[in-house]
Steps between C-alpha positions, in 0.01 A plus 500: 500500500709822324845407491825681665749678274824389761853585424818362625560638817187598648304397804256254598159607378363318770646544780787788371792262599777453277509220228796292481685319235406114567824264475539305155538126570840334386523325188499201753217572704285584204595142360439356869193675524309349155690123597169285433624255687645643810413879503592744741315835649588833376473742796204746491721797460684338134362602164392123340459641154708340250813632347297604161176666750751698670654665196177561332288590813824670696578494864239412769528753769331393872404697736676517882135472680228354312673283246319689194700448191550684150704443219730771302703544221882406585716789487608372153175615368479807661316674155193272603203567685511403877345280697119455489316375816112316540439671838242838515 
């Protein structure tokens, strides 16, 4: 499978929709979440990536229709490459 060059801010290379920045948990829920003894669900549309992931793997973007997902470069670190994605 070739890899997809993506940048922030373009479509869906599936299905051309538009990919959407997916909420950060709290501080809280993220602690809540990773509670070994009484954990709670993250919703399907939250980025679970830690803290550390997110600033060295950047923000997880979702798409409206088909729930495919890619990761870019915060703003920040707008001199970096963008976002690379599995799909052909």
């Amino acid at each position: 499978m070739k890899a997809i060059e993506l940048k922030r801010g373009d479509a869906c290379p599936n299905c051309g929709g538009a990919l959407k920045p997916a909420r950060v948990p709290t501080a809280e829920e993220y602690r809540r979440a990773f509670d070994k003894e009484n954990p709670i669900a993250l919703p399907p549309s939250v980025d679970a990536a830690s803290p550390d992931q997110r600033a060295e793997l950047g923000e997880l973007f979702i798409c409206e229709h088909n729930d495919y997902r890619a990761r870019f470069a915060s703003e920040k670190k707008a001199d970096q490459p963008g976002g690379t994605s599995p799909a052909a």
